[in-house]
N, C-alpha and C positions, 0 to 999 in steps of 0.2 A: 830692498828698501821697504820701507814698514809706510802702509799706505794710513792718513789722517782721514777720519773722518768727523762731518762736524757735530754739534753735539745734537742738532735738531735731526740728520740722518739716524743718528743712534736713537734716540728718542723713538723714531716712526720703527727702525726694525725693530726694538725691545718690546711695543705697546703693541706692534701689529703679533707678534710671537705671544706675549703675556694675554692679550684677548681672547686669542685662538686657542688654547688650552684654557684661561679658565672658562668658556661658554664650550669645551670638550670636542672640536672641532678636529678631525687630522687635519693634517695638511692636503689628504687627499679631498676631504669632502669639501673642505673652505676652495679651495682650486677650482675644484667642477663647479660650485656656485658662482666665480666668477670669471669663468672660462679663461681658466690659466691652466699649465700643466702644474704637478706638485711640485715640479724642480722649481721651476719663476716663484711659484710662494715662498719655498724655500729661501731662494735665491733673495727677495724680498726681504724674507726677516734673520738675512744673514750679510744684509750690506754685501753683497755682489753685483746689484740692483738698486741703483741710488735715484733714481728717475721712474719714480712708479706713476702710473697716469691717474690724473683725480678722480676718473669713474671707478676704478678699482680701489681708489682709497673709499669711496664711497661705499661702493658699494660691501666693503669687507667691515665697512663701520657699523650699518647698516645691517649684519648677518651678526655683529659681535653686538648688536645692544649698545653702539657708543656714538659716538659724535663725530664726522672727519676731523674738526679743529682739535679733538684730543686726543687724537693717534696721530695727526700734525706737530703736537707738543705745544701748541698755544693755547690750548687750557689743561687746567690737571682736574678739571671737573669732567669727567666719563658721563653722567647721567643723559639721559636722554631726557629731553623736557618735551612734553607731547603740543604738538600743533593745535592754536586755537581753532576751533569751527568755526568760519564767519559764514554767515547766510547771504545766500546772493540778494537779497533787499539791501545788506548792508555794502556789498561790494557794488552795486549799482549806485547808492548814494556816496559813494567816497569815489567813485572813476568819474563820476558827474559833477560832484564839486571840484575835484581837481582842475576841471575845465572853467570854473566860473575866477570871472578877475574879483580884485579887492570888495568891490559895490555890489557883487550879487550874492558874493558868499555872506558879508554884513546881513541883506534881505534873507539871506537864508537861516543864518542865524537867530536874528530876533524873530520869522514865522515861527523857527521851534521854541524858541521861549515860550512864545507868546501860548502855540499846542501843546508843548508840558510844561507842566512845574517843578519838573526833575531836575531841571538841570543847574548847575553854575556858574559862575564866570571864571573858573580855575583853568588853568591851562591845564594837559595833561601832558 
């Protein structure tokens, strides 16, 4: 009996195989960086293994320069887009307004109009 698989399984073992050769990886080295033996990588990018755990998808996305969501097959964008820097001045005023109701965020908004002139009334 000829086993079905579905198209988003084939999807993850083709992009986790096609990553791992082109960024020139064995199967032995991509393995020991995510403490699997080479046969489970194998087994991985050969659908004998259809239940990979998300840390491992991560982390082999993560060692190939891609994305999980694109070796997932829900995007066919690879790139990796680099995380913004926020400074903790700005994540102290965004955890602080998140606490303030409608009437003090208001106050809070027009004191920065009022200390800069940068700003507009456009939503982002």
């Amino acid at each position: 009996m000829e086993v079905k698989y579905t198209k988003t399984q084939e999807t993850i073992a083709r992009r986790l195989k096609e990553k791992r050769e082109e960024k020139g990886f064995t199967l032995e080295e991509a393995a020991k960086h995510i403490n699997v033996s080479k046969v489970t990588l194998h087994r991985y990018e050969n659908l004998n293994i259809l239940n990979i755990p998300s840390d491992k998808i991560e982390t082999l996305a993560k060692l190939y320069g891609t994305t999980p969501k694109y070796i997932m097959g829900w995007s066919d964008d690879d790139a990796v887009t680099p995380k913004e820097e926020v400074s903790p001045t700005y994540r102290w005023v965004a955890r602080n307004a998140k606490k303030m109701n409608e009437k003090e965020l208001e106050k809070l908004q027009s004191l920065m109009k009022l200390t800069f002139d940068i700003f507009d009334d456009e939503e982002e």
